[in-house]
Every structure is written in C-alpha cells, then in structure tokens.
N, C-alpha and C positions, 0 to 999 in steps of 0.2 A: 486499419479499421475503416469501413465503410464510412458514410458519410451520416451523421447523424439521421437527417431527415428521409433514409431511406426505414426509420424504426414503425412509419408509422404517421398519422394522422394528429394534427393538425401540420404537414411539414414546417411550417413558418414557427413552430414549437422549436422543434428538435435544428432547425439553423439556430436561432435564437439563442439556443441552452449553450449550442457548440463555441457562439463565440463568447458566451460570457464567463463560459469557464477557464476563458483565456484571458481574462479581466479580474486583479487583486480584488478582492471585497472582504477582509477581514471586518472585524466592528470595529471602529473607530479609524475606518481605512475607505471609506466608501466612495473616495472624491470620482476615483475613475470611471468606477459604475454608473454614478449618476449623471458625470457627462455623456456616459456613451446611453444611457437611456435616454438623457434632456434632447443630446443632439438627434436621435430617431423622432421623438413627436414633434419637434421643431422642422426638420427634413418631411414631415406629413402636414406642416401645417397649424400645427396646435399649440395653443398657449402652454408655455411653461413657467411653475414659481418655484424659486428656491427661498425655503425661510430661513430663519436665521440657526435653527438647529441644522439644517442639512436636509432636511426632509424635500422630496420633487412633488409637483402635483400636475398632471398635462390635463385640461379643461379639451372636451369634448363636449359640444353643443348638440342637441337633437337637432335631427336632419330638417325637420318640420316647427311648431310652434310645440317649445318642452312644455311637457303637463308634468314628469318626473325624471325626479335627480338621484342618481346610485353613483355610491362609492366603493369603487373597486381597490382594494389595497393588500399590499406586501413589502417585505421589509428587502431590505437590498443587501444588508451584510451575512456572513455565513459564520459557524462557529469551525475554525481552522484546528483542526488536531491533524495530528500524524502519530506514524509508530517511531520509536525512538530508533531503531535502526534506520532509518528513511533520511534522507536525503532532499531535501526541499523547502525553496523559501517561498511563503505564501505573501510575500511582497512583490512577488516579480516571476513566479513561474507558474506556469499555465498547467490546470490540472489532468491528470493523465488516463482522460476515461477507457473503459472498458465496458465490453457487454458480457453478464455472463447469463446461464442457463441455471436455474434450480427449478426444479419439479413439471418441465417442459414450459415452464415462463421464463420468457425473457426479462432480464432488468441492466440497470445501466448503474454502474462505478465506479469508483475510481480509484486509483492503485496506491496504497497503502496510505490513503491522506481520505479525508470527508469529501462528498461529493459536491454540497454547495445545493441537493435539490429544496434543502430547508435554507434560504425561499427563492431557490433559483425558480420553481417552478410557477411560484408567484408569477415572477420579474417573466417569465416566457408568455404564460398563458394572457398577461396585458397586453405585451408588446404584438403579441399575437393578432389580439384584438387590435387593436392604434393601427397594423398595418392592414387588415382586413376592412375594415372601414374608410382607411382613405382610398383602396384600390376598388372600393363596391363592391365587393362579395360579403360585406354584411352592411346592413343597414337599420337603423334605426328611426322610424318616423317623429315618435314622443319622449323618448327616454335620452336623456341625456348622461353624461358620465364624469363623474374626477375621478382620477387616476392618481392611488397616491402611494408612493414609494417609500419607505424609512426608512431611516438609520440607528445604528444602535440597538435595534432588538433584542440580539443575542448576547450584548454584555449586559443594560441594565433598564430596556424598552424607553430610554433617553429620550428616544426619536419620537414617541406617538407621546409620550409624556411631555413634552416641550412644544409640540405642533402649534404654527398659529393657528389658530381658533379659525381665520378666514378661509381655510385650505379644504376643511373636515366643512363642504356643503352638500349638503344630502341628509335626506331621512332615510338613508336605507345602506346597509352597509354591508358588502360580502365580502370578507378575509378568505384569502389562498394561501393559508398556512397552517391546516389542521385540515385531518379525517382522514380520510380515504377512500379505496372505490366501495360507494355502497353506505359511505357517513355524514351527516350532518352534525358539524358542530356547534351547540346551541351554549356554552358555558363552560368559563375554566378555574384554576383555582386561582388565588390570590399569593404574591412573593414577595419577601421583603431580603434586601442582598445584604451580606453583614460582612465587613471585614475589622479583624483583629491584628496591629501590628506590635507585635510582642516583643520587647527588649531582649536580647540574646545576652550584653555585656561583654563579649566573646575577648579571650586571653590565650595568651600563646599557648604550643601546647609547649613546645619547650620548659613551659614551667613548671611540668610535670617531671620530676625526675626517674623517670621509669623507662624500660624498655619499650616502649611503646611503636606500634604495626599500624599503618592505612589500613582499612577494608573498604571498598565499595558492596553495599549492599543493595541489591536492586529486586523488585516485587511488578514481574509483568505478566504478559499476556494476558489479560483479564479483556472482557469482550466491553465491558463501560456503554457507553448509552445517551440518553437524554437525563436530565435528573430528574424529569416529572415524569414521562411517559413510562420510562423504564423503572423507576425508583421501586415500584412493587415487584418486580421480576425476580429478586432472591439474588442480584449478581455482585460483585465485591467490590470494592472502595479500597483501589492499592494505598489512597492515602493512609486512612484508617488501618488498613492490616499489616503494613510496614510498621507503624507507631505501635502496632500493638505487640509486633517483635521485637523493636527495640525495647520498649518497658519490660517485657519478660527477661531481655537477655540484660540489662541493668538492673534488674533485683537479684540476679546473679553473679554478676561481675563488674568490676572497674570496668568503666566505657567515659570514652570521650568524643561525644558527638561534635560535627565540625559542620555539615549541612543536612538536612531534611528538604528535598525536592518531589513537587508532585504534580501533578493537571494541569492544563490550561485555561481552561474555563469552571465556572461558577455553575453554571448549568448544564457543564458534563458529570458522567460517575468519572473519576480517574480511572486510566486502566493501566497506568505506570508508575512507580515511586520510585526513588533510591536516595540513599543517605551514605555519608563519609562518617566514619569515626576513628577512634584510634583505640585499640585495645593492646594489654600486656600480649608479648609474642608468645609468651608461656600458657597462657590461654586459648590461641587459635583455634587449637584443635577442638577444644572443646566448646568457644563459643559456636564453630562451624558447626559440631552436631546437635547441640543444641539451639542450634535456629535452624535445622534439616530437620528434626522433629516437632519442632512446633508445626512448620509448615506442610507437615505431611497431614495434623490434626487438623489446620483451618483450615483444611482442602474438602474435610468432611465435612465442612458446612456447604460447601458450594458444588457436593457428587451430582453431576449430571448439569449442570451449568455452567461452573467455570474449568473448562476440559481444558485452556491452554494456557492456566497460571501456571507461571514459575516461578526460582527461586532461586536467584545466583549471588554467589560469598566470593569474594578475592579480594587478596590483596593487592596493592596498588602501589606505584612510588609515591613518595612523602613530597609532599608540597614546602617549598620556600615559605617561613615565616608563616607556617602554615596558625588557623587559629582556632578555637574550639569553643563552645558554650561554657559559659561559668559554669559550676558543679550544681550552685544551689539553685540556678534559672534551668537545667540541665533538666535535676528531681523533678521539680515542678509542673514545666514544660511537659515531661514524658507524661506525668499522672494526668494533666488537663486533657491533651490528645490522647490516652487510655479509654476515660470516661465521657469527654464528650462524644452525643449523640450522631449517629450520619446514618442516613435512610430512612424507612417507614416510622410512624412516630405514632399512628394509630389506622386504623382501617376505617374508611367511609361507612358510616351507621347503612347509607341505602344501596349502597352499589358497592360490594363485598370485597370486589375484584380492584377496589383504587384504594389507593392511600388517602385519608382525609388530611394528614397532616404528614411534612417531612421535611427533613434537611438533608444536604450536601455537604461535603468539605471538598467542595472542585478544585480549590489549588493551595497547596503551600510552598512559599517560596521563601528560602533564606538569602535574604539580602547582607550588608559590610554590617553593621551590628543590630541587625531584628528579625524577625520570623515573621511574615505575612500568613496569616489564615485564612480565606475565603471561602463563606459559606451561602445557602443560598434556600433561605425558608419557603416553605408554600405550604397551602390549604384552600380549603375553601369555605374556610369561613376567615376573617380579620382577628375577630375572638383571638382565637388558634393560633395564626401564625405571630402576634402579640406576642401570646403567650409561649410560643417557644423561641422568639427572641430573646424575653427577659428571663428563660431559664437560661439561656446562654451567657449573658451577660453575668448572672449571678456565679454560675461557673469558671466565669473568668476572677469574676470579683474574688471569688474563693481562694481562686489558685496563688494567690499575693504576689501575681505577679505586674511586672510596667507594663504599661500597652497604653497604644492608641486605638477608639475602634470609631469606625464611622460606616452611616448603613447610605450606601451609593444607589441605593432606589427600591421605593418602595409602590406596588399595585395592586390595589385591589382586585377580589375574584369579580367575574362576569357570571354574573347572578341570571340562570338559565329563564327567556319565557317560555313559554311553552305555547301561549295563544297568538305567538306574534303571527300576523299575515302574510310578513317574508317568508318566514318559517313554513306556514301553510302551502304556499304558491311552490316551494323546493320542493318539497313533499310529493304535489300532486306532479309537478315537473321529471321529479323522479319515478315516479310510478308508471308514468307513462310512457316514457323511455325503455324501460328497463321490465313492466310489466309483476315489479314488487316493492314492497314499502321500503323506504329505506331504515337505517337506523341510526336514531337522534341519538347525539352521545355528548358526555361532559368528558375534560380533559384534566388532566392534570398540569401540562405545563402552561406557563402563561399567553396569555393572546394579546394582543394590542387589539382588538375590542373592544375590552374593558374601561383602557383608558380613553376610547375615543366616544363609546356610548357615554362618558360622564360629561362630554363639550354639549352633547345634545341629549336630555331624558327621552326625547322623542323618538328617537332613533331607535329602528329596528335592525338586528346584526345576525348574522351566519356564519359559518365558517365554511371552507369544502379545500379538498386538496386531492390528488394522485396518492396512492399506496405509497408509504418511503417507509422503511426501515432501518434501525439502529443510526438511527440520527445524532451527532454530537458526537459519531466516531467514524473507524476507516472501514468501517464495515459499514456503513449509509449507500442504501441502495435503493433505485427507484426503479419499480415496476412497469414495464414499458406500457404493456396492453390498458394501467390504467388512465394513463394521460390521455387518452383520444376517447375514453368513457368520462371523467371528470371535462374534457372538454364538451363533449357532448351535453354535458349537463348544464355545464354554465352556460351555454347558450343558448340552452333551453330555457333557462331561468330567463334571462335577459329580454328571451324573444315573448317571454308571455308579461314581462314586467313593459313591453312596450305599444 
C-alpha cells in the first residue's frame, strides 16, 4: 500500500493517521497515545499538562498580544471491535489499513477490525496544526489555542467528565468528533450507562440425569453500528435476537444454558452472540429446526438491511466440570432478556428521522457465577433518559431476580444554540468556501461538549469532523476526499477567529 500521505491534502494528516494506527488506544489503554502526542508538542516546543484523569492539554500562545482563546479538542481512545473470525490483539497490533473505492470515492479502512478514524481524525487534524505552526506555514497573530486530548470517551466520557477545570480555558470550543462534509454540529443527546450483574447460581450439569448434548449457538454477521447514530437504522441486536431464540426454544424444550456471550461495547449495536447450552440428544433434531425456522422469520424483520445475518447450530465436545444456570435463574433470566427493551424507544417530536429516546444492550458477558448486562440510554431530553432507566430497573426488580447494578456514567444532552457567534462565523466560513449553506444538525450519540460547556456557561461550542461511516464496527470507513474539505474548513474558521 502506497504511503498514506500520498491520499491527499493536508499530508502532515495522512503521516499522522499512519502512525498512530500503529499506536494501541483501546479506552482505558490510552497511556501510549498520549505519550506519543505529549512528546510531539513537547518536540515543538509547547507546554504540556497531564491531569490526574489522563487527559493532555498542549498550550499554544498567540504569536502577538492573545485578544482570543479556542479550545480545540478530541478524544484519544477508539472503540476496538473485530469480527470473531479475526485474529487480532488491539493491545499490541498495529491496524491493518486499506483503501477501498465505493461509487468512484475513495475511503480508507481497515481490515476486519474498526479503523480508529472516531477520533483518530481528531488526534491528526491537531497534531496537524501543532506542526504547521511551529514550521510557519500557519500563523496565528491574536488567537491563541489549548489543545485538549481525552480519555475515556468511548467507554463512559470519564475523561471530559473528570477534566481539571484548569485545562478547559477558552470561551470557544470546537470538537472534531461529529458531522461530516458539509455539517455542523450544534447539539447531542444526553446517556446514562447502566450495568446489571445478575447471579447465575450456576450448578453442574452432571446433575442433571439425562442424556444431555453441548450446542454452540451462534447469531452473526449482522452489520452493528454506533448505538446513537445508527440506533434508528432498522439494523439488529445479535444480543437481543440470540435471547429471543433461546426463550422460544425453552418454552419448548428442556434446555440448559451454560453461557450467553455478546458485544464489546456499550455504545456498539452487537453484531455477534453466541451461547453454550446442553439439550436432551433425542431432541437435536428438532431443536435444530426449530431454531432454523424462527430465524428464517426474524430475518423478515431485517429484509433489505441485514443481508449477512446468520445462523449456526453444532454440537460441540462437553466441557470438564462443565457448569449450567440454575433452572429457576435460567426461567427468569430468559423472560427478563425477552422483554427488556433495546433500540428506538420513541422518535424525535421535530426531527422525524432520529430517535429521541433509546437504549442498547452492547454487551453480555457470563462471568464464574453472574451474567453482566450492559446497557447504555440516551435522549435528548434527561426527563427521558430518567425515565427509561427506572423502567429498567423496575424490570429487573420484577424479574426476582440477585443482582448488582451500578450506572458507570452519566451526561447530560448539549442543549443546541442556535444564535451562538461560533456557530455564526462557521456558517459564513462555510459558505464561503464551498459557495453553499451548510447544515446545522443534532446528533444522537454523546459529545464531550456537553460536559465541558457545564465548567463554563459562557462557552460557545461546535462540532465538525470528515465523512466516517459505520463507526463502532469493521466496517468504519473514512472518506478520503473529505479530510482536505473539513480541513479547509477548520482553517478557515480559525483564520477568521484570528
């Protein structure tokens, strides 16, 4: 493969992207990223702080006497998924880009794993800047800059939620973490993250006296997403539609579940599940076809969008000591993951086309004896998302079952202005560029905006970013042609802000 920076405009982008895709940055893994961005502004010259959450900040003084302070900011970790047939550990192996062609545009990829441009493209389009500025091919007379990096975003926005208040200085804030070419984003919704650890009780199966068969059952290829931006899309939750095969094929038959595995993230859709159980061998057959026809039915909800689900039955060798759910945590369990909700929850009263309220079940994990659940609310109003916490809760309450549950972060939505003068100044920056309005938009997934417009009410905030698609999975790909247009932009903004 050619060399990144022959794709295009800003080159000091596409070196940038190349090496940091060779640099681990799971969430909660971000140490080496942020030495390898500390040490570049430090190598230019420029103050760096690290605070006590992990968050970078590199001060950029105006070249002349500063009259104004902009905060340029992106997060540094990425949401790590792969396909389960794949090969790859995102602690230690450098991602495997690719450029491919769909409808004579070029975009950029990576091969069977997420590409990291959510917020690789952040982390380029700074460092971009930081090096154009100390070599003189940009300059700033009045405007000065912080430059701030986070951590955490993509598990529970930790990082901007934690920031010291010293870091976050500026009345002006533009995030490169939202839009695309041709958007401004001015508002997003609000999430609160909910996890449920559910007592399994789990007992041998040998204590079953029966002929009893392993099955592996597994529910993939589904295309999965972001779980705000995509959540309206119509596309499936292998979590949810795995659980919804096992309840059907357990009101029909002795089953004995042993694990339920699902997602990686809280803010992915899943697009994989699979579960062990043990059923009578005198059964097979028939539980086989009847779980081939259910999943021929739920396939009809997804005609024309989920074209590469599947659906594979086998049996498997029997595990040592192997162990199973209790019967009466078994009942319960399946009925709770039946009925509880995952996805659209109601449609935005003004803007037809989003979800105002929604939840996720991004990952279930069976641990030595409990069931993890992780879910992950949003809206845009707090009302709402409230209120579909404590229906959950109440749903737990119901199911009588043990559990621990604890909510690992909660943020409020970014309540859109509309008359800010950031907002204004992009607007005409774009017009003039481009020679057409652009289009202000709200989002659904969460912004670290939000949290940071509440350190200052004063502050005014933006969003903008390059074209990326299907984010939060291995189909995430970035649009080449629009990083040298979103660059143009931002530096348009910048050059009229100084």
């Amino acid at each position: 493969m050619s060399k990144l920076k022959d794709l295009g405009q800003p080159e000091e982008f596409w070196d940038y992207f190349e090496q940091i895709s060779k640099i681990p940055r799971c969430s909660r893994n971000e140490e080496r990223i942020r030495n390898f961005i500390k040490e570049e502004g430090e190598k230019f010259g420029y103050k760096t702080q690290v605070d006590k959450v992990g968050n970078l900040a590199i001060n950029i003084p105006a070249k002349s006497t500063q009259k104004e302070k902009l905060i340029l900011q992106c997060h540094m970790d990425m949401v790590c998924e792969k396909n389960d047939d794949v090969e790859h550990d995102f602690l230690k192996d450098p991602l495997k880009l690719k450029i491919m062609e769909i409808d004579n545009e070029k975009w950029l990829t990576a091969e069977s794993t997420t590409l990291g441009a959510d917020n690789g493209v952040g982390i380029c389009f700074i460092l971009s800047i930081m090096k154009k500025i100390n070599d003189g091919s940009l300059n700033f007379d009045v405007l000065g800059l912080e430059l701030i990096f986070t951590v955490l975003e993509e598990y529970n926005l930790g990082g901007a939620e934690g920031i010291d208040r010293s870091l976050v200085d500026g009345n002006m804030l533009i995030n490169l973490d939202s839009g695309g070419d041709g958007m401004i984003t001015n508002g997003c919704a609000g999430g609160i993250g909910f996890i449920a650890d559910i007592k399994t009780k789990p007992v041998s199966v040998d204590k079953f006296k029966e002929n009893l068969i392993p099955l592996n059952l597994t529910l993939g290829g589904l295309i999965g997403g972001h779980s705000g931006g995509d959540i309206n899309r119509g596309r499936g939750n292998a979590n949810k539609l795995l659980c919804h095969i096992l309840w059907k094929i357990h009101k029909n038959y002795s089953i004995h579940i042993s694990s339920i595995n699902g997602g990686n993230a809280a803010n992915a859709i899943t697009r994989e599940a699979n579960t062990t159980l043990y059923v009578k061998e005198e059964n097979f057959s028939e539980i086989k076809s009847l779980t081939t026809n259910l999943f021929t039915e739920l396939k009809k909800n997804y005609d024309g969008i989920e074209e590469d689900m599947q659906l594979s039955i086998e049996r498997i060798e029997s595990k040592i000591n192997a162990t199973v759910f209790s019967e009466e945590i078994q009942k319960k369990l399946l009925d709770l993951l039946y009925i509880i909700p995952c996805g659209p929850l109601s449609i935005h009263p003004k803007i037809r086309a989003f979800a105002f309220a929604s939840t996720n079940i991004g990952i279930i994990r069976t641990e030595k004896d409990y069931i993890r659940i992780r879910m992950l609310h949003r809206s845009f109003s707090e009302y709402y998302n409230k209120k579909t916490c404590e229906e959950i809760i109440t749903l737990l309450k119901m199911s009588g079952l043990e559990m621990t549950r604890t909510i690992p972060g909660i943020y409020p939505p970014w309540e859109p202005n509309f008359n800010s003068n950031l907002l204004k100044l992009a607007k005409e920056s774009y017009s003039e560029m481009s020679n057409k309005e652009p289009l202000v938009i709200l989002v659904q997934g969460g912004l670290e905006c939000t949290l940071l417009i509440n350190l200052n009410p004063e502050m005014e905030a933006i969003a903008i970013g390059p074209t990326i698609r299907d984010m939060h999975s291995p189909n995430e790909r970035l649009n080449v042609k629009s990083v040298e247009k979103t660059w143009n932009f931002l530096i348009n903004i910048l050059k009229k802000l100084d």
